[in-house]
C-alpha positions as CSV (number, residue, x, y, z in Angstrom):
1,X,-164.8,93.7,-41.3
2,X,-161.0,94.2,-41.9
3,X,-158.5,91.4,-40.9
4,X,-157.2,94.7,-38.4
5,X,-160.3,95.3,-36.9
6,X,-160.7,91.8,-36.2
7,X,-157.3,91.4,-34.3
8,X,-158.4,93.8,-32.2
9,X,-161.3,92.2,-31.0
10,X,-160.0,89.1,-30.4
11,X,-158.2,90.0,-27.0
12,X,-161.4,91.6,-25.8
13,X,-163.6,88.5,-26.3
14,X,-160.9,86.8,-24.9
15,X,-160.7,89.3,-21.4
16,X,-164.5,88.8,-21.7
17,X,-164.6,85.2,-21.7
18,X,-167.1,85.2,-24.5
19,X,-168.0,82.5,-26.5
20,X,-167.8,78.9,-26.5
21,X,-164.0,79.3,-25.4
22,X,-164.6,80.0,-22.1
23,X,-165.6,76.2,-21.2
24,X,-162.2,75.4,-22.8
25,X,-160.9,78.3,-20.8
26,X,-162.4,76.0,-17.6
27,X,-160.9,72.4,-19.1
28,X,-157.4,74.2,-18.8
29,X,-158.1,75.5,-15.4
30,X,-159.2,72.4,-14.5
31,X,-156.0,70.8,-15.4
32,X,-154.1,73.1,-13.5
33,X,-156.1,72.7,-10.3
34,X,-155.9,68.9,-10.7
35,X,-152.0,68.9,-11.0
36,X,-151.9,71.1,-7.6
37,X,-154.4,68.3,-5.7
38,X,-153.0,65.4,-6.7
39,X,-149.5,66.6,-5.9
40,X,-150.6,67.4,-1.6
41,X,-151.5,63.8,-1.1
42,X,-149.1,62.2,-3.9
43,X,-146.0,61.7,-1.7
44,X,-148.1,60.1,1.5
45,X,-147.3,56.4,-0.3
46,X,-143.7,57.5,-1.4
47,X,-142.8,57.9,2.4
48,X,-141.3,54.9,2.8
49,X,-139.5,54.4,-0.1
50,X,-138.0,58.1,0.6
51,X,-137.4,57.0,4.2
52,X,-135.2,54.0,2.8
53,X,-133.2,56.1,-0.2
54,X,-132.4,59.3,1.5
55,X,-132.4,58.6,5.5
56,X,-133.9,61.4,6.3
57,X,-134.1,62.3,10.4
58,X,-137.6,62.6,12.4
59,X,-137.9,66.2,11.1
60,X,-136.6,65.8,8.1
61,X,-139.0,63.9,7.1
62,X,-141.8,66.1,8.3
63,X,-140.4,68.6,6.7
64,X,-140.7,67.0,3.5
65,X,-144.3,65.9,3.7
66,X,-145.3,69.2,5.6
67,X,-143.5,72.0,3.9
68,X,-145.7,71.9,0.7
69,X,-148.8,72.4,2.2
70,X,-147.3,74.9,4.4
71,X,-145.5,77.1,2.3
72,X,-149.0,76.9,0.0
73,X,-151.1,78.0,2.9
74,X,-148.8,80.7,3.5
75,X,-148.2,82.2,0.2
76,X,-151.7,82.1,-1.3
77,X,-152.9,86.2,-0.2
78,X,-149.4,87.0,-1.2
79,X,-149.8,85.9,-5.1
80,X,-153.4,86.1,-4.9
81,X,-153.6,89.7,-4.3
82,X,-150.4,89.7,-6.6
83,X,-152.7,89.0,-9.3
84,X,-155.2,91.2,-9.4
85,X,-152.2,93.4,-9.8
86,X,-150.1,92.9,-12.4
87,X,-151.9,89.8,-13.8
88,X,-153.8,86.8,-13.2
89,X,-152.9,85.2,-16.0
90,X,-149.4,85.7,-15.5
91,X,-149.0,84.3,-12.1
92,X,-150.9,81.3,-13.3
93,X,-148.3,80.8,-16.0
94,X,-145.3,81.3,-14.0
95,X,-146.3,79.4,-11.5
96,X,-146.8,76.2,-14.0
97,X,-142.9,76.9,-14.7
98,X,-141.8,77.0,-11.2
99,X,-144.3,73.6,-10.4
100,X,-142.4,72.2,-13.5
101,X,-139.0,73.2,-12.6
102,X,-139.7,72.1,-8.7
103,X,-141.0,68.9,-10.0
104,X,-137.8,68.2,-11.7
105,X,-135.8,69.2,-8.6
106,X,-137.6,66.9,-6.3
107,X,-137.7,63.5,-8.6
108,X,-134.5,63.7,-8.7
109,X,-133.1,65.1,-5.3
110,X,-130.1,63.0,-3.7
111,X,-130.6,64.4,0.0
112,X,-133.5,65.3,2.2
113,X,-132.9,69.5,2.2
114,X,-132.9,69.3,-1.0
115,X,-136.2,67.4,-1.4
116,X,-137.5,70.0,1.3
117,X,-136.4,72.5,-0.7
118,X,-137.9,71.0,-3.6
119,X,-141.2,70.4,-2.2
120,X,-141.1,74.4,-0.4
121,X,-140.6,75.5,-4.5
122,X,-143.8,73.7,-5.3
123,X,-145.7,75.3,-2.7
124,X,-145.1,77.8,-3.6
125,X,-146.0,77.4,-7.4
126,X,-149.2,75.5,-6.4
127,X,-150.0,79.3,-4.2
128,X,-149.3,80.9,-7.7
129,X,-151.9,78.5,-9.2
130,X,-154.8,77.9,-7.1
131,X,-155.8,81.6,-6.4
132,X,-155.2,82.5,-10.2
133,X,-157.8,79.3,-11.4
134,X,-160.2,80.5,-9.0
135,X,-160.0,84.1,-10.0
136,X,-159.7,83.7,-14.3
137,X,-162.8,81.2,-13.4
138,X,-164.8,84.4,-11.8
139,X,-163.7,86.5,-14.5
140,X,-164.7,84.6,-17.6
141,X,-167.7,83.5,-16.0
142,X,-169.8,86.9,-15.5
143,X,-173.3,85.2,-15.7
144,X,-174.0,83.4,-11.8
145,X,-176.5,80.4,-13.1
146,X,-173.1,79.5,-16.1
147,X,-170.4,80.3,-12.9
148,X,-171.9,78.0,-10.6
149,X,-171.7,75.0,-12.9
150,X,-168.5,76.1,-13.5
151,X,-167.5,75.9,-9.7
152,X,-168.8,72.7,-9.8
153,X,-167.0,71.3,-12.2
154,X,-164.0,72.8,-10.2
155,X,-164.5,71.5,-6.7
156,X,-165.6,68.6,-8.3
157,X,-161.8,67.9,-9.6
158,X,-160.6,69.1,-6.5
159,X,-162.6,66.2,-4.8
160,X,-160.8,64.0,-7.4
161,X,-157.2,65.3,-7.1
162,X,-157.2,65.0,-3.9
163,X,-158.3,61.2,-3.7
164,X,-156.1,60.3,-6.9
165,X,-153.0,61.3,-5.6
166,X,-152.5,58.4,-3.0
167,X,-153.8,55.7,-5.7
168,X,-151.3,57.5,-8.3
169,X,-148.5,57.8,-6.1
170,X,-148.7,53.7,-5.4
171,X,-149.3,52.4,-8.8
172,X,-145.6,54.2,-9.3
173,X,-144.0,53.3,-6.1
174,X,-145.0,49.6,-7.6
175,X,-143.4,50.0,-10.9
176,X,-140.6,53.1,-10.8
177,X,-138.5,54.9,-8.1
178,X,-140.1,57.0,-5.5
179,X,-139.2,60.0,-8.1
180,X,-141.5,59.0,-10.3
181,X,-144.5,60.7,-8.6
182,X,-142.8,64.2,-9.4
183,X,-142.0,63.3,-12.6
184,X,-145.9,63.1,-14.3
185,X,-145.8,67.0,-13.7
186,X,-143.0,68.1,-16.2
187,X,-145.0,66.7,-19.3
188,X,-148.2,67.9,-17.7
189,X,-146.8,71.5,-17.4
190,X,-144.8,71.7,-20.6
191,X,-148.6,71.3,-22.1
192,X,-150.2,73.8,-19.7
193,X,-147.6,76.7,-20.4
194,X,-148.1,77.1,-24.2
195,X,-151.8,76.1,-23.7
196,X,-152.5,78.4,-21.1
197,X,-150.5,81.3,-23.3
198,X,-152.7,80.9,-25.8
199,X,-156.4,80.1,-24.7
200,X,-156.4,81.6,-20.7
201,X,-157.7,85.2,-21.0
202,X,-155.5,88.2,-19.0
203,X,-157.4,89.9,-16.5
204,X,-156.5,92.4,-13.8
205,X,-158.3,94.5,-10.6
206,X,-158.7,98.0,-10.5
207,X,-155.0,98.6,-10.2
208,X,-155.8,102.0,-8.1
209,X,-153.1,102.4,-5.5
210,X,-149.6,100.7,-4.9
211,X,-149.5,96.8,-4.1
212,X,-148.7,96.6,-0.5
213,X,-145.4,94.4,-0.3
214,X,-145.1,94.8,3.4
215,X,-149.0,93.7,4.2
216,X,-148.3,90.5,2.2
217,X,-145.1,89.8,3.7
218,X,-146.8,89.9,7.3
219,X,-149.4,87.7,5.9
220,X,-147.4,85.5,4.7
221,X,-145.3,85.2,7.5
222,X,-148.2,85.5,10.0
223,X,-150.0,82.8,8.0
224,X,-147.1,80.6,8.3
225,X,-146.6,80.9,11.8
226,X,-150.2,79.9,12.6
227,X,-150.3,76.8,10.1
228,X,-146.9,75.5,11.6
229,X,-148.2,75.6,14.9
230,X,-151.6,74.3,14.4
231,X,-149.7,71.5,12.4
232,X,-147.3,71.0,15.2
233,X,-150.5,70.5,17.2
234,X,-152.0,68.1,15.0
235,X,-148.9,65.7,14.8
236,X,-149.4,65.6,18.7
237,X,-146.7,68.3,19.9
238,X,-147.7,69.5,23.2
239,X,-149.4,72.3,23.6
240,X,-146.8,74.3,25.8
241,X,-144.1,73.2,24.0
242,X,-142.2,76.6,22.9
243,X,-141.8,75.1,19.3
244,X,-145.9,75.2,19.2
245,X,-146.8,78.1,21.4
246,X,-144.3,80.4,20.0
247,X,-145.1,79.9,16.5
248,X,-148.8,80.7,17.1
249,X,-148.5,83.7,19.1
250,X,-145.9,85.0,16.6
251,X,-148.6,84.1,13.4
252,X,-150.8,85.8,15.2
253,X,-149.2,89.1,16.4
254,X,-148.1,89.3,13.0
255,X,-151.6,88.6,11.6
256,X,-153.3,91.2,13.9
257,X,-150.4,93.8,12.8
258,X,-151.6,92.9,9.3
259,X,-155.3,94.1,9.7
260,X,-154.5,97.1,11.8
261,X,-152.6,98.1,8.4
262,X,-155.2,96.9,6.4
263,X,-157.6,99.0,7.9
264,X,-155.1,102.3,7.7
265,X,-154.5,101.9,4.1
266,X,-156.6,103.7,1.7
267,X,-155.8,101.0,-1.0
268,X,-155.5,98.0,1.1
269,X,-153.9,94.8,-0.2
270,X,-157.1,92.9,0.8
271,X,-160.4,94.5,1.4
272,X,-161.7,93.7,4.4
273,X,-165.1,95.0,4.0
274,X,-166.0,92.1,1.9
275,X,-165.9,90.6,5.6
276,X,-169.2,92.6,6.6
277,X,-170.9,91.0,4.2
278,X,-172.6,88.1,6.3
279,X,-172.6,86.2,2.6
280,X,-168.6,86.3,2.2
281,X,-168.1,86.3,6.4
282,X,-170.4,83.2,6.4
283,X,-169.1,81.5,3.4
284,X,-165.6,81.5,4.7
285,X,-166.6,80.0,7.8
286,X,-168.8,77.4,6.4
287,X,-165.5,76.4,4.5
288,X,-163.2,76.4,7.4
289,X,-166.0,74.4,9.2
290,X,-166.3,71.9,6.3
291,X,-162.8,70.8,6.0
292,X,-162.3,70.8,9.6
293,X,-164.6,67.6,9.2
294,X,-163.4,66.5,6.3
295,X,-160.1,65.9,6.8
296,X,-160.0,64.5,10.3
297,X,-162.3,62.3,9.8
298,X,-160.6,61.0,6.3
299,X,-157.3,60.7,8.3
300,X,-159.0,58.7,11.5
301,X,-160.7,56.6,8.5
302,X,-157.6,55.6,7.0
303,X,-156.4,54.2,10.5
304,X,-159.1,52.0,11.0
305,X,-159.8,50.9,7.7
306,X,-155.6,49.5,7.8
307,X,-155.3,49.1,12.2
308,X,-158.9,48.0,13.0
309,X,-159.8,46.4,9.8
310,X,-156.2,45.3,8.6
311,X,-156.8,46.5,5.2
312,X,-153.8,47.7,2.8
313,X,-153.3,51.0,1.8
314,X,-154.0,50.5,-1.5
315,X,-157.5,49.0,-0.5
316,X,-157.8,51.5,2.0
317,X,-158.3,54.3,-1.1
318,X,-160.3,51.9,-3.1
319,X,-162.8,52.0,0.3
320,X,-162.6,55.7,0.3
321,X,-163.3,55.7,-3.6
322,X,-167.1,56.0,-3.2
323,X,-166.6,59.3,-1.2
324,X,-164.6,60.9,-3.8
325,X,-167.1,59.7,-6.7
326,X,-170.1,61.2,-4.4
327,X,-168.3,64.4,-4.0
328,X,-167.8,64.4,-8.0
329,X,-171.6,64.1,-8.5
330,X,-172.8,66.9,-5.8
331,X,-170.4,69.4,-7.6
332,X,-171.6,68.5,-11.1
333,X,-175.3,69.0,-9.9
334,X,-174.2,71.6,-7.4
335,X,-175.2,74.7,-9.9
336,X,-179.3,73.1,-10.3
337,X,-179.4,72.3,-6.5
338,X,-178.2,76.1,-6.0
339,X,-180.5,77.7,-8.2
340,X,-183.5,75.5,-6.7
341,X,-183.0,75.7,-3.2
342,X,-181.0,78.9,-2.6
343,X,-177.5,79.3,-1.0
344,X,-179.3,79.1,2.3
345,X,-181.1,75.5,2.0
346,X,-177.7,74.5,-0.1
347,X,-175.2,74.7,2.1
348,X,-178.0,74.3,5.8
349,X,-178.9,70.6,4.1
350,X,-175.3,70.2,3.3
351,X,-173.8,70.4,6.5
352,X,-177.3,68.3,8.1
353,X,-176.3,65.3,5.2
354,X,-172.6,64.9,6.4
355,X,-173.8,65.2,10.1
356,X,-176.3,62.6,9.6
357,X,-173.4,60.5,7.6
358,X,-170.9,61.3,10.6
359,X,-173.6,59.7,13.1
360,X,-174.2,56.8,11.5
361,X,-170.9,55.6,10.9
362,X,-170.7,55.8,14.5
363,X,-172.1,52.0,14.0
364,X,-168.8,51.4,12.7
365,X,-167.2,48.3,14.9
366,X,-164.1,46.3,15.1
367,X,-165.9,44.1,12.1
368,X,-165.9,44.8,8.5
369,X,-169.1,46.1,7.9
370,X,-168.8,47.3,3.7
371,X,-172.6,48.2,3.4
372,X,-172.4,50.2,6.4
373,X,-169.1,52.4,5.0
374,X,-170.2,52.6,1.6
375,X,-173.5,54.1,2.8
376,X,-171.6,56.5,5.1
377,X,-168.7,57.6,2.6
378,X,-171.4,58.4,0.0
379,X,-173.4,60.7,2.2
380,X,-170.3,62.0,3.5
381,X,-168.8,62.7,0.2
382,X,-172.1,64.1,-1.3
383,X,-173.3,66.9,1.7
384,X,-169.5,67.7,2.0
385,X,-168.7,68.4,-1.1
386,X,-172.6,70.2,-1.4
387,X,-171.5,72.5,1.5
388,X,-167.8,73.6,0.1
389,X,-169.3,74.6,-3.5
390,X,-172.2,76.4,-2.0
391,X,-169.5,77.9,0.1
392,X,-167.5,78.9,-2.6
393,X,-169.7,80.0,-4.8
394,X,-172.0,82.5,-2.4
395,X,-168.2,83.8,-1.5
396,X,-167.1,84.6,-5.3
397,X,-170.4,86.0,-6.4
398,X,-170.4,88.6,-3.3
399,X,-166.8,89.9,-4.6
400,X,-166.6,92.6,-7.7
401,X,-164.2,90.8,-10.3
402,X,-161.3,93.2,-9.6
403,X,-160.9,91.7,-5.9
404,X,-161.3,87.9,-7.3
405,X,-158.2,87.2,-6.4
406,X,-157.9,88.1,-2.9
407,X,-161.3,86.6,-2.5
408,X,-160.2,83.1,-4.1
409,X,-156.8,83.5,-1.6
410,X,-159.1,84.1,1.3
411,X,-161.5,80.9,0.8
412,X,-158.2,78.6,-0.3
413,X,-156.6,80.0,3.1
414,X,-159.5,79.0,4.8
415,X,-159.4,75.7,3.2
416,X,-156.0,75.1,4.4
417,X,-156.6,76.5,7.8
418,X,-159.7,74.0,8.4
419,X,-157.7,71.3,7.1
420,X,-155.1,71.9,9.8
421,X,-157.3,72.7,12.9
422,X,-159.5,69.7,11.7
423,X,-156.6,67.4,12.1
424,X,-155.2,69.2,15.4
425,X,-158.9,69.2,16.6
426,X,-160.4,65.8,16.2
427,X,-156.7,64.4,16.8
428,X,-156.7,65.4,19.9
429,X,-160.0,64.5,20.8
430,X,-159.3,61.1,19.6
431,X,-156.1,60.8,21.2
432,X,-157.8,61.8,24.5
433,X,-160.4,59.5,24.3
434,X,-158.2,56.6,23.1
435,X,-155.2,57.1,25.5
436,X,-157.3,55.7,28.9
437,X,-158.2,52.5,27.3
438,X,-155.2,51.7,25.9
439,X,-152.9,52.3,28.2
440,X,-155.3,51.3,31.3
441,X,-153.3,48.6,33.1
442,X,-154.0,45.3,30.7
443,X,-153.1,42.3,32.8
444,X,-150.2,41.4,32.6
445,X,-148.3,44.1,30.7
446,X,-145.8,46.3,32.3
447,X,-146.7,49.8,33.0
448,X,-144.2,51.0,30.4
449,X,-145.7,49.3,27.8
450,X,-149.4,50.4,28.8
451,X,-148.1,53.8,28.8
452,X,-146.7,53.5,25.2
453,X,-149.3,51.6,24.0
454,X,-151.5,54.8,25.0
455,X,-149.3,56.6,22.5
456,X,-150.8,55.4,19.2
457,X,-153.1,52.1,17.9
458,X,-150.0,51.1,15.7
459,X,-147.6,51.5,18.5
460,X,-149.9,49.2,20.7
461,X,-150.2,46.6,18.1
462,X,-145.8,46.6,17.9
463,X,-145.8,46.3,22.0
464,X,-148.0,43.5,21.7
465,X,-146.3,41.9,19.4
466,X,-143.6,42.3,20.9
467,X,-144.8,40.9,24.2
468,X,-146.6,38.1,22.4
469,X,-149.1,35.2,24.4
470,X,-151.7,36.1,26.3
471,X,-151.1,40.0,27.6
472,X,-150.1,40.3,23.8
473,X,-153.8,39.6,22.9
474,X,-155.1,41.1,25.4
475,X,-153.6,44.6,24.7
476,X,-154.4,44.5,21.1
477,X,-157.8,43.6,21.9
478,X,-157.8,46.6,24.4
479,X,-156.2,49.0,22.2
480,X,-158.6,47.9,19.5
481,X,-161.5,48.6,22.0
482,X,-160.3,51.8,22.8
483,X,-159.5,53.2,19.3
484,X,-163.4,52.2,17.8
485,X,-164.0,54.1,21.2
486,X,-162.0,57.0,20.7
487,X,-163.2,57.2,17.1
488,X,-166.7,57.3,18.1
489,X,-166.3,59.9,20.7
490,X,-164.3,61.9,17.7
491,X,-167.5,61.5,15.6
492,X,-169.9,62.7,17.7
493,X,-167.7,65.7,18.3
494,X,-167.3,66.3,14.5
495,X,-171.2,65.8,14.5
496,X,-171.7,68.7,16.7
497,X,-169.3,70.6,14.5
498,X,-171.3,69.9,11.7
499,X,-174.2,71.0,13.4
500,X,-172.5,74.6,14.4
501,X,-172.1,74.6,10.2
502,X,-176.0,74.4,9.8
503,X,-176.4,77.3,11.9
504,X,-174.3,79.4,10.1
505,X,-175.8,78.7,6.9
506,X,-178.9,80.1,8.1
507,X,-177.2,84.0,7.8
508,X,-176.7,83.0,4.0
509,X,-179.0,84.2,1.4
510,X,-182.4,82.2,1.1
511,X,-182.3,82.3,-2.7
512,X,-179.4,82.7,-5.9
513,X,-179.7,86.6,-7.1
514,X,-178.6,86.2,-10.8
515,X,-177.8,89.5,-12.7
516,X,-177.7,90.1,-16.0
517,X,-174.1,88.8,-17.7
518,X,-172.0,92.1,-18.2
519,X,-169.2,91.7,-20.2
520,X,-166.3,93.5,-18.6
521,X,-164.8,96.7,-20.8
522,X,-161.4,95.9,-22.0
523,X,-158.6,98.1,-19.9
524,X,-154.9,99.0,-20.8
525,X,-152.5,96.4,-19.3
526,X,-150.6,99.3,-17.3
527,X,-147.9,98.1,-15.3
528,X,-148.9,98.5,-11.2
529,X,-146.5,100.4,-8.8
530,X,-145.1,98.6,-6.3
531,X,-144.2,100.3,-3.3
532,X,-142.8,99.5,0.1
């Protein structure tokens, strides 16, 4: 064979994902994903050094933690279906440069907009990323049974990013500035982009049609609408407030507007038959489902592992290790228990392990009880994270490869959207249940400090303080009472949640369908219209 002939091949075992490279193809994709995880939950420890340095106001500083998951959320149909246009691999690489470039803004921002900004420019490099590793993973994975390992692995760092970033971001509060936790990017990413040039494989949809800039614009914007309300919600806004209400109707509307033109387009920006599937329909709600347990009950868990339990933070994520660990294991042996039991059975026992985990850390009390967590985090961690990658996986295999994209933006949108109506959701419940006890009419405390004490667990524990002697105890003791209380009452709830989940499952397949690998025919990289 001539050296020419060869050349030439090259790029189409590369589109192909042949070979032994395409599990180096998954290491770098991998490291992106990783980078994007670590960096949502990274800056929850750096909030009070950033609170001392740049005095940022109340909304300021939500703001800066908010706007990154935010803008993500928003953003990810957008460059998703932007992808399958003129490029996976080309979004993924550019948005490692703007993550980079963000990173450096942020680490070393003197004022609060300009860390907002900062952290809004890394949303929306993490929106570039996330789709675009989900979608190259579809793509040089043709064959289902070597795909679902591969998923595995994936979630599997997810599950990891996610729990390093808080552990991360206080080793380096400890020892550096509060920059420092945007600072372990630029190396990372000055790594990825010539990496990533060189090994990730270029891989495009059908290109048929225009890209629809006005459909993603409305998505965007509708998207953002809805996950700034439903945040608003969550951080205890009320819920006629015109800052929450008129954000949600507005997402919405523009949401609604977006489908009409969906459906009226004959190349629409995202398909929405893939929606009656019942395997893709299901899968997406099993992952909204899923992280609306997940991360309200990982946020209540915090609070009582440091208010009830009077633990530190940084022993608080060592407690919460064991569920990250026993989410790493179910996606490593995610792709066997798929191909045994079936997406059906998968995702079905799934759901029935966390529910079972949710009611028996209802046992939780205002004592330390370590055998009782670590028993509960590991189920938790392990049917959780058995649910999302049967999830994912039944959702990717029901797409052709030119839609990956859009597919990957719809189940990381539905990610993010579970994550915020989880913490909206069982917040609320909690903070109804909790409320009456607290602020009940201790003896001997004022009715304005019941009434504040009703706000919040750590507010109760300053008015007690603050009042001191007996009513002092007695309210904290109250408060404590009525925060195991409220936490139960949210478990059960999340329970029944959990429960809803299982039914769904039943409309999934009962068993893996596994086609013969096809390796994709190699296409001219034609530039895609783009039309208005």
């Amino acid at each position: 064979m001539s050296g020419t002939t060869t050349a030439a091949a090259a790029p189409r075992r590369r589109a192909a994902g042949a070979g032994a490279n395409r599990w180096v193809v998954l290491v770098v994709l991998c490291a992106s994903l990783l980078l994007v995880a670590v960096d949502a939950t990274v800056l929850h420890v750096a909030v009070p050094a950033v609170t001392e340095d740049l005095r940022p106001g109340g909304i300021e500083l939500l703001w800066i933690v908010d706007v990154y998951p935010l803008v993500c959320a928003a953003l990810l149909i957008l460059f998703g279906t932007l992808g399958d246009r003129v490029g996976r691999r080309r979004v993924l690489l550019l948005g490692y440069a703007l993550f980079g470039l963000a990173s450096a803004l942020a680490a070393f921002a003197g004022s609060a907009p300009v860390l907002i900004a900062a952290r809004a420019l890394l949303g929306v490099g993490g929106a570039m990323i996330m789709p675009a590793t989900l979608s190259i993973l579809r793509q040089v994975f043709p064959d289902r049974r070597e795909r679902a390992l591969a998923i595995g692995i994936w979630t599997a760092v997810a599950a990891v990013g996610a729990a390093l970033g808080p552990l991360l971001g206080g080793a380096l509060i400890e020892h550096f500035w509060w920059g420092s936790v945007f600072l372990v990017n630029i190396p990372l990413m000055l790594v990825s982009l010539p990496v990533g040039r060189l090994l990730l494989p270029e891989s495009k949809g059908d290109g048929q049609g225009p890209w629809d800039v006005i459909g993603a614009l409305m998505a965007a914007a509708g998207l953002f609408g809805v996950v700034l309300g439903v945040k608003r919600l969550g951080a205890g806004d009320p819920v006629l407030s015109i800052l929450t209400w008129l954000p949600l109707l507005a997402g919405a509307a523009l949401l609604t507007g977006f489908v009409r033109r969906q459906k009226r387009r004959t190349h629409p920006l995202v398909d929405l038959a893939m929606f009656r599937r019942p395997a893709f329909s299901t899968s997406v709600g099993c992952i909204v489902l899923a992280m609306l347990a997940l991360v309200g009950l990982e946020l209540i868990a915090a609070q009582y592992l440091q208010l009830v339990l009077g633990l530190s933070p940084l022993q608080t994520g060592l407690r919460l290790l064991p569920l990250t660990f026993a989410a790493m294991a179910a996606g490593l042996v995610g792709a066997r228990l798929l191909r045994s039991l079936g997406p059906r059975r998968m995702v079905c026992a799934g759901f029935c392990l966390t529910a079972g985990a949710v009611l028996l850390l209802t046992e939780m009390g205002r004592t330390d009880d370590s055998a009782l967590l670590l028993t509960g985090f590991v189920l938790l961690g392990f049917g959780l994270e058995t649910t999302l990658f049967g999830a994912y996986e039944s959702m990717l295999s029901e797409v052709p490869p030119e839609r990956a994209g859009g597919a990957a933006a719809i189940g990381e949108t539905s990610y993010q959207l579970g994550a915020g109506i989880g913490i909206a959701l069982l917040g609320s419940v909690m903070n109804a249940a909790y409320q009456p006890g607290a602020s009940g009419g201790v003896p001997g405390v004022p009715g304005p400090d019941s009434r504040a004490a009703g706000h919040s667990l750590g507010e109760a524990y300053e008015v007690a303080a603050r009042l001191g002697g007996p009513a002092g105890v007695a309210l904290r003791r109250a408060a404590t009472d009525a925060f195991v209380h409220g936490l139960h009452v949210t478990l059960l709830v999340s329970a029944a949640l959990l429960a809803l989940g299982a039914l769904m499952a039943l409309r999934l397949p009962r068993v893996m369908h596994c086609e013969p690998a096809r390796v994709p025919a190699p296409r001219d990289a034609a530039d895609s219209r783009v039309s208005v």
